[in-house]
N, CA, C and O atoms as CSV, one atom per row, in Angstrom:
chain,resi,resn,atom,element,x,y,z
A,1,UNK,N,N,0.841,-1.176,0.000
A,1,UNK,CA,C,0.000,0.000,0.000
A,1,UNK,C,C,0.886,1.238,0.000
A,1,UNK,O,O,2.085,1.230,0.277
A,2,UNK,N,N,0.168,2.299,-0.339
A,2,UNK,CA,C,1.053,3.832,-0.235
A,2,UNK,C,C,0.433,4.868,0.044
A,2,UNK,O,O,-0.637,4.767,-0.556
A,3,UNK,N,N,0.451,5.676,0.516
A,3,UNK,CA,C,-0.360,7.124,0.491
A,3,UNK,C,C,0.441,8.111,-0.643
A,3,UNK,O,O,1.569,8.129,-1.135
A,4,UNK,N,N,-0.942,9.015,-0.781
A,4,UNK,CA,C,0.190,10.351,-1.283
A,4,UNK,C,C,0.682,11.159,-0.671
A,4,UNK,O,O,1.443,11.966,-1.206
A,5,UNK,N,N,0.350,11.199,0.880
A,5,UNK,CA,C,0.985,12.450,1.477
A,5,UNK,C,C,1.433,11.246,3.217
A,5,UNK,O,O,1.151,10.096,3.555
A,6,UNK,N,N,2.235,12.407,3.839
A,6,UNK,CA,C,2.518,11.802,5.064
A,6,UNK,C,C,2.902,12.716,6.092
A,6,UNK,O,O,4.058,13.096,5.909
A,7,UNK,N,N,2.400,13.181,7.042
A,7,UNK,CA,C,2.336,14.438,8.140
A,7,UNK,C,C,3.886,14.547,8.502
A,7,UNK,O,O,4.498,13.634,9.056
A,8,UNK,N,N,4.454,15.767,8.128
A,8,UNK,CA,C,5.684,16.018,8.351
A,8,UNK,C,C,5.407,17.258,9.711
A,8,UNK,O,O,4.407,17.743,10.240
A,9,UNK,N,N,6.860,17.404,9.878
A,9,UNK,CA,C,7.712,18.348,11.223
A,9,UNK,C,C,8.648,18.962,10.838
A,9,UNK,O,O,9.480,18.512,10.050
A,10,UNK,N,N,8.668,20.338,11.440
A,10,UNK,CA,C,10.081,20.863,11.473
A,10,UNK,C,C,10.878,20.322,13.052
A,10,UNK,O,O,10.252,20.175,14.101
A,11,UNK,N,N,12.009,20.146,12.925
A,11,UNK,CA,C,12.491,19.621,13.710
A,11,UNK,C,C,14.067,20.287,14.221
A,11,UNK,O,O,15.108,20.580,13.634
A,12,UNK,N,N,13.626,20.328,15.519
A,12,UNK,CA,C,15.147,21.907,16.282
A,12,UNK,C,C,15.151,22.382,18.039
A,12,UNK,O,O,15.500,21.892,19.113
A,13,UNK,N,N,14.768,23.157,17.722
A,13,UNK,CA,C,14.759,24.097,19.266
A,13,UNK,C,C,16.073,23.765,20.166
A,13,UNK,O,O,16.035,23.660,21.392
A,14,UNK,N,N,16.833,23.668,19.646
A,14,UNK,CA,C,18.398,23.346,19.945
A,14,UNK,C,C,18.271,24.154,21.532
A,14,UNK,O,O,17.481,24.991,21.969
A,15,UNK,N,N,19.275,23.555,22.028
A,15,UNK,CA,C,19.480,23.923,23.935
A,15,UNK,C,C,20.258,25.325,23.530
A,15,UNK,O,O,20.251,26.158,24.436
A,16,UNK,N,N,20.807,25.644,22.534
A,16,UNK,CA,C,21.486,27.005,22.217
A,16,UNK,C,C,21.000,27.883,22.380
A,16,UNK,O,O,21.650,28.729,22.994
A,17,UNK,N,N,19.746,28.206,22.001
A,17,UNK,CA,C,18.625,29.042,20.799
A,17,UNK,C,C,17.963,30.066,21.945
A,17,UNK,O,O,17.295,29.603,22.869
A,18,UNK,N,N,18.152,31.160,21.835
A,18,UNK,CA,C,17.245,31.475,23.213
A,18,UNK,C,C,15.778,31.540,22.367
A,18,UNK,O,O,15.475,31.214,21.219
A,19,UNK,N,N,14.925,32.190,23.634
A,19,UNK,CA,C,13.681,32.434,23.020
A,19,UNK,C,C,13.250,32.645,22.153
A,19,UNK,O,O,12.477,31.921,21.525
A,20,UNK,N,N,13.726,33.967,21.804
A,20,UNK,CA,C,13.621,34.699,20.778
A,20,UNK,C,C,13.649,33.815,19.132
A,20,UNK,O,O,12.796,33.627,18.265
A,21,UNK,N,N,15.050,33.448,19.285
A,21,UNK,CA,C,15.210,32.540,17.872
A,21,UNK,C,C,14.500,31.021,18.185
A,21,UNK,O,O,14.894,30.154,17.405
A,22,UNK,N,N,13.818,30.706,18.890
A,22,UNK,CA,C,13.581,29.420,19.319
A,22,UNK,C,C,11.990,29.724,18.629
A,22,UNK,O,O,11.538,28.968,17.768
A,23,UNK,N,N,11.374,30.689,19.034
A,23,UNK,CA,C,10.067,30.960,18.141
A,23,UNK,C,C,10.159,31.039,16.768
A,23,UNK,O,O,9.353,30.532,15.988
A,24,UNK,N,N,11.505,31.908,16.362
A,24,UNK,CA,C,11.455,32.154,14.908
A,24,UNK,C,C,11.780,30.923,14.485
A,24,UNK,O,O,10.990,30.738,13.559
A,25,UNK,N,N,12.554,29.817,14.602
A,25,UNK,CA,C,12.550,28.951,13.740
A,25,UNK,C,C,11.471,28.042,14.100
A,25,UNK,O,O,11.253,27.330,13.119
A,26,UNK,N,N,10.658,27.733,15.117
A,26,UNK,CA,C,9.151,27.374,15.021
A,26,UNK,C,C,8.264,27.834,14.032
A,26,UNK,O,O,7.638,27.097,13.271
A,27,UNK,N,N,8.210,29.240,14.056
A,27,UNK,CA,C,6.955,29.414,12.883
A,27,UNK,C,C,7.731,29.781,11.530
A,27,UNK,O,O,7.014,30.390,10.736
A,28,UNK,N,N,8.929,29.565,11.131
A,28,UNK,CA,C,9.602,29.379,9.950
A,28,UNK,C,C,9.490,28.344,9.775
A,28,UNK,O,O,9.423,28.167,8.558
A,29,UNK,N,N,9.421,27.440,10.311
A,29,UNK,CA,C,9.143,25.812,9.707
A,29,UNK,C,C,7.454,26.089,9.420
A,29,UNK,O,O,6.876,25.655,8.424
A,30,UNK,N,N,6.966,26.691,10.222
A,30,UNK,CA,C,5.305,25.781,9.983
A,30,UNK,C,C,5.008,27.008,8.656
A,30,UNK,O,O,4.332,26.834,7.642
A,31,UNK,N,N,5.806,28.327,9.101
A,31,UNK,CA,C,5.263,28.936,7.180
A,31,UNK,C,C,5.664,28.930,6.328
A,31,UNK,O,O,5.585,29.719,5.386
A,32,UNK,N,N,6.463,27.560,6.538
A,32,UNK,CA,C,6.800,26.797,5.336
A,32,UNK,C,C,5.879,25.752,4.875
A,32,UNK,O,O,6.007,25.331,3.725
A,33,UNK,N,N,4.790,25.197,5.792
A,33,UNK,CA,C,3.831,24.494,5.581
A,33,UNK,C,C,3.929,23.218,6.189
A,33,UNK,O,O,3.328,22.244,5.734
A,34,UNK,N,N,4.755,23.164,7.333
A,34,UNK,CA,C,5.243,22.218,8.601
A,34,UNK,C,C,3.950,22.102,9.210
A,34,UNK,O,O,3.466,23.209,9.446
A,35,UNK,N,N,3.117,20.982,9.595
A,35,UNK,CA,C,2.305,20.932,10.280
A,35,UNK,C,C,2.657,20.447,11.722
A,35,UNK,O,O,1.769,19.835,12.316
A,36,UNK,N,N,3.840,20.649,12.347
A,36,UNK,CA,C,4.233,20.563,13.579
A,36,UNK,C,C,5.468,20.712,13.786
A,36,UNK,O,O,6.331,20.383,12.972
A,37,UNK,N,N,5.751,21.373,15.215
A,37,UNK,CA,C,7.246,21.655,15.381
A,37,UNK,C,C,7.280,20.527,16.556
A,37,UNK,O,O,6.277,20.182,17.181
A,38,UNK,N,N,8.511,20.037,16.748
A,38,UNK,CA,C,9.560,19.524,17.388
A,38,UNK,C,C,10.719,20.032,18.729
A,38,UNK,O,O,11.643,19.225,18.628
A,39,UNK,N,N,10.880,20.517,19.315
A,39,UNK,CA,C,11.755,21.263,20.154
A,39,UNK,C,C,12.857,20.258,21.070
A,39,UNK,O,O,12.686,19.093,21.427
A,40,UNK,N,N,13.657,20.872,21.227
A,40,UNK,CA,C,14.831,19.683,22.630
A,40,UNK,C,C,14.538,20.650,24.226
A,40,UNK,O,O,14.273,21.818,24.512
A,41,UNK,N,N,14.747,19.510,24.878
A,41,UNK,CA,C,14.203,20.240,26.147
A,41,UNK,C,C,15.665,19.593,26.879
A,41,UNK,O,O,16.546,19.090,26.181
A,42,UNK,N,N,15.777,19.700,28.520
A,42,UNK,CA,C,16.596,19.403,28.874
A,42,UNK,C,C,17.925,20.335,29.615
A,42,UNK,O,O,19.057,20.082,30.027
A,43,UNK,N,N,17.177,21.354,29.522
A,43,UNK,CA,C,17.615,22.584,30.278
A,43,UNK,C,C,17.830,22.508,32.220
A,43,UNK,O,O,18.763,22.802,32.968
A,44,UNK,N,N,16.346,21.925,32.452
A,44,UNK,CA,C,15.873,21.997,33.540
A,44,UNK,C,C,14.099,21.930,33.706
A,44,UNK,O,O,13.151,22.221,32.976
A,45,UNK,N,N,14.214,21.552,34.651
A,45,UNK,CA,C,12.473,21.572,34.082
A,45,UNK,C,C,11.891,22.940,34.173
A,45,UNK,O,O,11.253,23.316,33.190
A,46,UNK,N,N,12.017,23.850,35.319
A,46,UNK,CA,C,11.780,25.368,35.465
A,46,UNK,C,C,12.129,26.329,33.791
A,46,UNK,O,O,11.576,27.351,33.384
A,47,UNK,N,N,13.067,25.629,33.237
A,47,UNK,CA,C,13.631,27.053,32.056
A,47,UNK,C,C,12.801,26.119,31.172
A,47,UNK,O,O,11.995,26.630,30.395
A,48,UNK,N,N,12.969,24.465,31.243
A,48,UNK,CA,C,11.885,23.814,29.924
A,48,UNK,C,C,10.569,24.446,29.596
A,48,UNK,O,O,10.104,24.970,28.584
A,49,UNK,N,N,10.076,24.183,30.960
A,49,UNK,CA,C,8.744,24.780,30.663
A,49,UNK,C,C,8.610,25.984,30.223
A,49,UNK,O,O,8.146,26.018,29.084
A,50,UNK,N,N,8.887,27.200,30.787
A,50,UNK,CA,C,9.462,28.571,30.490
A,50,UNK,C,C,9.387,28.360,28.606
A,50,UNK,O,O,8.489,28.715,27.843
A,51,UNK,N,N,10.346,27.844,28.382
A,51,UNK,CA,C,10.693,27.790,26.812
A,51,UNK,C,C,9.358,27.288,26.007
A,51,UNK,O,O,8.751,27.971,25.183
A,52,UNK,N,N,9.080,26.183,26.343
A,52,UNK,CA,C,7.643,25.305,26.058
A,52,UNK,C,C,6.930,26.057,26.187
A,52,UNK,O,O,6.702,26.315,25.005
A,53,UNK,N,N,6.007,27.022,27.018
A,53,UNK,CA,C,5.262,27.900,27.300
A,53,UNK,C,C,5.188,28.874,26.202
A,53,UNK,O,O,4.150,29.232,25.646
A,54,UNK,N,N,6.694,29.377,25.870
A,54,UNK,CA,C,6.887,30.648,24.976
A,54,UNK,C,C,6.481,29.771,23.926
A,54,UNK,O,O,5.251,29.824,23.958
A,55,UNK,N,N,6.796,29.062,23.093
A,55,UNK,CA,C,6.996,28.605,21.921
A,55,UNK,C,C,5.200,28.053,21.787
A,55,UNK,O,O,4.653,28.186,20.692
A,56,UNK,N,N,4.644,27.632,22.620
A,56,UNK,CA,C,2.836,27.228,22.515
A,56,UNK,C,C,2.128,28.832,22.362
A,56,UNK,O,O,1.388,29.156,21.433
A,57,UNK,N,N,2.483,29.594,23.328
A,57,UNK,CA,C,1.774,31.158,22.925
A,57,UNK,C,C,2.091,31.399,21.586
A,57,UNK,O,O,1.132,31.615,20.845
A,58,UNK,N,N,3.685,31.418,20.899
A,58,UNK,CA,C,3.333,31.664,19.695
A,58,UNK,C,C,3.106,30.639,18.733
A,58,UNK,O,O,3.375,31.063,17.609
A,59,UNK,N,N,2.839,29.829,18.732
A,59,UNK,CA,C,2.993,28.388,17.305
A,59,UNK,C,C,0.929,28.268,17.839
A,59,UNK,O,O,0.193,27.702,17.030
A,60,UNK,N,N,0.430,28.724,18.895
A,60,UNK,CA,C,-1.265,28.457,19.189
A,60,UNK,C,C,-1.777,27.108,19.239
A,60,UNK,O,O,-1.856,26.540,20.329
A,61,UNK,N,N,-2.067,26.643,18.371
A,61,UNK,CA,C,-2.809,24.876,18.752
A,61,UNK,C,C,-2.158,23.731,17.380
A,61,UNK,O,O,-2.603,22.706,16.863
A,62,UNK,N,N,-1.294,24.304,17.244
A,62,UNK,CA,C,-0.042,23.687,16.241
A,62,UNK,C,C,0.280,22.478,16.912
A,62,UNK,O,O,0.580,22.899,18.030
A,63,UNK,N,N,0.446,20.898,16.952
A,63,UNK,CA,C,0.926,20.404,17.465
A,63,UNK,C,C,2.219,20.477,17.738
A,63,UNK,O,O,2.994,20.337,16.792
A,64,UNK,N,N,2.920,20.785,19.500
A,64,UNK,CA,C,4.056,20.726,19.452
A,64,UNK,C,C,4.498,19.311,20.510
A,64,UNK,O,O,3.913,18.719,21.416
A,65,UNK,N,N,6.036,19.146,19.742
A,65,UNK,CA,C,6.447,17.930,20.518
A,65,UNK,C,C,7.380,18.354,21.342
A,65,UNK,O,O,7.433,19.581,21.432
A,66,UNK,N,N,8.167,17.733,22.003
A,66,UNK,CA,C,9.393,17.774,22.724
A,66,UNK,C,C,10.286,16.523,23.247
A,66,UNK,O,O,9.819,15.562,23.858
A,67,UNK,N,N,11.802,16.722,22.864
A,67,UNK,CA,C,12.408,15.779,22.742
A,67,UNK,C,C,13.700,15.713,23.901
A,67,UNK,O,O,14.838,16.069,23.595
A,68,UNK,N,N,13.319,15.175,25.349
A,68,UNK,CA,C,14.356,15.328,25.538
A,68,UNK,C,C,15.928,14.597,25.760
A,68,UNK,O,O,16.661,14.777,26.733
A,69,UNK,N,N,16.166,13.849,24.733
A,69,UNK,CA,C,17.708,13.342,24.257
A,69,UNK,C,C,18.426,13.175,25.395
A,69,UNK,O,O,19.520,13.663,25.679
A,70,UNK,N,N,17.520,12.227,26.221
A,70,UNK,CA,C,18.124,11.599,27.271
A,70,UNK,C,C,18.870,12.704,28.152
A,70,UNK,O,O,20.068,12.713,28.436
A,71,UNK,N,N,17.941,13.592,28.504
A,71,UNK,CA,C,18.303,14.720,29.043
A,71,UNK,C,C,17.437,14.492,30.968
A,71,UNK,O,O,17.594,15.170,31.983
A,72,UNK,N,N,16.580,13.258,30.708
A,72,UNK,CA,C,16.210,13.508,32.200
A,72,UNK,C,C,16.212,11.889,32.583
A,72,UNK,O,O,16.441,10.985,31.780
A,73,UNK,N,N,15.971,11.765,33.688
A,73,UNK,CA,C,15.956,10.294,34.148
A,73,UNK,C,C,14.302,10.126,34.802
A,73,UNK,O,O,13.396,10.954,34.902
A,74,UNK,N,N,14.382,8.696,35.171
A,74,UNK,CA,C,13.067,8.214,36.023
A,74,UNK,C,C,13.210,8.620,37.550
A,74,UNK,O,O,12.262,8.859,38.297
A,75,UNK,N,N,14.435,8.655,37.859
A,75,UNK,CA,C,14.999,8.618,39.189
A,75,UNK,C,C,14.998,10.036,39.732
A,75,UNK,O,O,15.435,10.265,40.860
């Protein structure tokens, strides 16, 4: 079987990036026609959220994900 289409992501929010550029390359991917952004978390949970927070006010009901690259434990 095959489809013709398949739900893509922009994919980033690098631990570098402050806010500021952490939004712009969020909605540079999606007005490119990205139907979801991706972000890395792993800061801390206090600045994660912080960041997560900023990036949902501006991207609105966009699905966003977050990845954090073995950045936290169970423990």
């Amino acid at each position: 079987a095959a489809r013709a289409s398949a739900p893509s992501y922009g994919s980033g929010g690098w631990l570098t990036l402050d806010k500021e550029q952490l939004v712009g390359e969020a909605n540079s991917y999606l007005g490119r026609g990205l139907g979801a952004y991706k972000m890395k978390v792993g800061r801390g949970v206090s600045e994660d959220v912080d960041r997560i927070r900023t990036v949902r006010r501006s991207i609105g009901n966009v699905p966003l994900m977050i990845d954090a690259n073995q950045g936290y434990s169970l423990g």
